[in-house]
N, C-alpha and C positions, 0 to 999 in steps of 0.2 A: 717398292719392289720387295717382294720376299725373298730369302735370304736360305742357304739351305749351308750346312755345314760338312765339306768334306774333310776326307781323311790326312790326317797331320795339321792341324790347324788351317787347312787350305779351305777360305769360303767362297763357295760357289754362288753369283748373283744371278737369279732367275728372271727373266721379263715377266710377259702375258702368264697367265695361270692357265694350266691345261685343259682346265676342260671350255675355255675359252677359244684355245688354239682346236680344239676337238670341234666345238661349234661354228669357228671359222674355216676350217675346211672344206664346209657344204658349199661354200661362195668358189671355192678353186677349181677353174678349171683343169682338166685330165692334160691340157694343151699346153699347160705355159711351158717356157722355153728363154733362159736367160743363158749369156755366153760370159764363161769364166777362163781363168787363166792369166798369167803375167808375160812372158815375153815367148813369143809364141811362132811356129814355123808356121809359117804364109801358107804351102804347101799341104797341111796336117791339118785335118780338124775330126776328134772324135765324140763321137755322138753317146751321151752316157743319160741311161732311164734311171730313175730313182722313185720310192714310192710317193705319192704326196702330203702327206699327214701321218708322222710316227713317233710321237716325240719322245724323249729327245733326240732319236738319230732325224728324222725331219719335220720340221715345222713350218705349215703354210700359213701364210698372214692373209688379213683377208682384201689388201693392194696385190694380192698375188708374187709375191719375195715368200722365196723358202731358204729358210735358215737350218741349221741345228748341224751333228758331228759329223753327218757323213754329208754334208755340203761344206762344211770347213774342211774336211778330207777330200772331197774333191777336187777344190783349190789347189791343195798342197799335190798331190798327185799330179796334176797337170802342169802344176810349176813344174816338177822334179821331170816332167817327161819334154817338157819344150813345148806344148801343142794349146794349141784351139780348142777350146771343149763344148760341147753344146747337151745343156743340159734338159730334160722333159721328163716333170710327170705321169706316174704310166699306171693305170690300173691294176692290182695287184693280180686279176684273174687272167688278164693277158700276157704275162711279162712276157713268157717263153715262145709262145705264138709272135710277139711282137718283135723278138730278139732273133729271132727265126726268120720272120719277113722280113728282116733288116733295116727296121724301123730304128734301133740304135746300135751301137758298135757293142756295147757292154753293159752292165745293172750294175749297180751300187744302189740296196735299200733294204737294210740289216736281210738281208737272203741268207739264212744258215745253210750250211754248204751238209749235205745229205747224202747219202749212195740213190737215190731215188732221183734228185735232182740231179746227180751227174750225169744222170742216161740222156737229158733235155739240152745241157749245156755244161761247158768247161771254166770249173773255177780257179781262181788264183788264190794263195794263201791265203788264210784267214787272216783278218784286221783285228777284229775284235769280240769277243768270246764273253757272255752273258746269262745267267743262268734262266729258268723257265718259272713261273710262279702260278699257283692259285692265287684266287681274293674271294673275300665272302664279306658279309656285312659283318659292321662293328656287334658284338654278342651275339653272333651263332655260335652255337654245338662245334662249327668248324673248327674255331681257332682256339681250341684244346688239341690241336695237332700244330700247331706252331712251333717250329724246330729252326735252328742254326744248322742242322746240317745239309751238304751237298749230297746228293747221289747220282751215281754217274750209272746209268741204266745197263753201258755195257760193260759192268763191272761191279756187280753189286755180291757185295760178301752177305753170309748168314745175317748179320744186323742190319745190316741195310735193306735186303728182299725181306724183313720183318717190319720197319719202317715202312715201307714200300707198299709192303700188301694193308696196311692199317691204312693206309690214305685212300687206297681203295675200295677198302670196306666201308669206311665213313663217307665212300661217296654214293654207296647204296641211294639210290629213287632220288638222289638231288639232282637238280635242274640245272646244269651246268653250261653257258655259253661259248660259244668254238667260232673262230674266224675263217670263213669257208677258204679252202685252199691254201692251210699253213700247215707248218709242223705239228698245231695242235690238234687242227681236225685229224692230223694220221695217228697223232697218240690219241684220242681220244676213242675213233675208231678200234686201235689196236688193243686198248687197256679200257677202258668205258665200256664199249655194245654189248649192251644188256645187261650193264651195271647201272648209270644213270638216264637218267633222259638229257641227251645231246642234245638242243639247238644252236644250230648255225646261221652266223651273221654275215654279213657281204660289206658291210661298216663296224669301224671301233665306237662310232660315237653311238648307234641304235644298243650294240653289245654292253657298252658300259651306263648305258643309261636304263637298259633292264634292270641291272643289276645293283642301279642303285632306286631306283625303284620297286623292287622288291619281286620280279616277275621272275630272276634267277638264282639260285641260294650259289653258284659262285661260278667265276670265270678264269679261262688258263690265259694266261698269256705273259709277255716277255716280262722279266723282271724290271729290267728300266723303266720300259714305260710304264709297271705298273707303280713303280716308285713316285716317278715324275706326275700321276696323275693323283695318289692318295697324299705326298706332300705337299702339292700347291695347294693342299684343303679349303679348296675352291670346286662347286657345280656336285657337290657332292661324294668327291674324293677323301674325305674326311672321317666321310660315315663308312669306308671300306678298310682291308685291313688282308695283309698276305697271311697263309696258314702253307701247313704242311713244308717237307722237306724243298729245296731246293732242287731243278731239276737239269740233267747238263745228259748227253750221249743220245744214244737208241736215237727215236726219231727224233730227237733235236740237235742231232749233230754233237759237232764239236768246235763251232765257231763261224763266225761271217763272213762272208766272200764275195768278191767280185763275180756278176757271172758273165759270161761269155759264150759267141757260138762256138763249135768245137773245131773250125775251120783257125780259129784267132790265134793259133800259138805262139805270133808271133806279139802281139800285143799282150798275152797274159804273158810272156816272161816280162815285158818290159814295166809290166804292172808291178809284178814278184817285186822286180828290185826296187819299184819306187816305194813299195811297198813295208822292204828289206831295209831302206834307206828310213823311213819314216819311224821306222821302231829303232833302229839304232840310234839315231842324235835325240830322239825320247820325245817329238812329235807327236805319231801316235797315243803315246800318255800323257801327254801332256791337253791333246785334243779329249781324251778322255776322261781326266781331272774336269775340263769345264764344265762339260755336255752331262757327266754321269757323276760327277762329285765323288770317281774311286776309278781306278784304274783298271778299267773292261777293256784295254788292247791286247791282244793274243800273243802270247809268248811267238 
């Protein structure tokens, strides 16, 4: 098993290598459905979607068992509320249509909470807050923009919109991969159209496997997973490499949420607190010490 080192001496122990868990996805179906929870009101059961392959927030094996943070988060969630939970994989182009038909009660599957997405559904406090990354291959041009710092899109001073606009310019004519229907396609859209050539994927596994074969010079997406998939340096994650600033605000929000119909208010406060409750006895960070090897739970 490999071995990944987080912060303060604390070592985090990895299973499967990602891009393994990336390949066994294709085997999962959109349908599974396992019931969690510890001591639970007979009366209660609620119905929670979640994505099916995102590691580390979730990981599907190829017996169909999905593990990773926001399935341990789950658990503890449903403990803290009393209930029945029934959990299902949900395609990430349907969630809102499927949450709308009332296919489930609420979404848990890293969802950054957006002014965009609140017009569709009602969220609960953010859990856990994670910044946005590029990756490009090992020895590109790209990663001479390789930086420590954050910027936060709705609050960028003079050095930072100079940072900012430099990541832009160097992304002049590269071929850049976008996961249809996220936060990326809307930055991309917003700050890309007709800077680079956008292609869009409807899979993380076709998007990262361009790009490690050479068909895209770099791709956006969360910083976790893109951590989780270049240190298992396994399937190719090896050969890739994050550049550019760190990215947090504007269209990627400002954290992760539970989402909700907008009828639920009464379920999202009860979320809030279990929520409120998880980050105070240190839970939350504690869930996110394993899963991310540094503490991505949301103030």
């Amino acid at each position: 098993m490999a071995e990944r080192i987080a912060p303060r001496g604390k070592t985090v122990r990895r299973g499967k290598t990602v891009r393994n868990r990336l390949v066994a996805s294709l085997a999962v179906l959109l349908a599974l459905t396992v019931l969690v929870g510890g001591t639970a009101r007979a009366d209660e059961l609620i119905r929670i979607g979640t994505y099916r392959h995102y590691p580390p927030w979730t990981i599907s094996s190829p017996t169909g068992t999905i593990t990773g943070f926001e399935i341990d988060l789950i658990h503890d969630l449903c403990r803290r509320l009393g209930t029945r939970c029934e959990v299902t994989a949900v395609n990430w182009e349907h969630i809102f249509d499927a949450l709308d038909a009332r296919e489930f009660d609420v979404y848990i599957g890293c969802m950054t909470i957006t002014p965009e997405r609140a017009l569709r559904a009602s969220f609960s406090q953010p859990y856990a807050l994670t910044p946005e990354y590029f990756a490009t291959a090992v020895g590109s041009d790209l990663t001479t923009l390789l930086t420590l710092n954050r910027l936060d899109l709705d609050h960028l001073d003079a050095d930072d919109q100079a940072s900012f606009t430099s990541l832009i310019q160097a992304l002049r004519g590269k071929r850049i991969g976008i996961h249809s229907e996220t936060v990326y396609e809307t930055f991309a859209q917003q700050y890309l159209k007709g800077v680079a050539e956008i292609r869009i994927y409807h899979s993380e596994v076709d998007q990262y496997a361009d790009m490690i074969h050479g068909k895209l010079d770099a791709i956006l997406d969360g910083g976790a997973a893109l951590h989780e998939f270049i240190l298992a340096k396994d399937g190719g994650g090896s050969e890739l490499t994050l550049f550019g600033p760190a990215l947090l605000g504007g269209p990627f929000g400002h954290g992760v949420g539970a989402a909700l119909r907008r009828d639920a208010d009464g379920l999202r406060t009860r979320l809030d607190d279990a929520i409120s409750a998880a980050k105070a006895d240190g839970t939350l960070a504690r869930l996110a010490l394993t899963w991310f090897g540094y503490n991505a739970a949301a103030n």
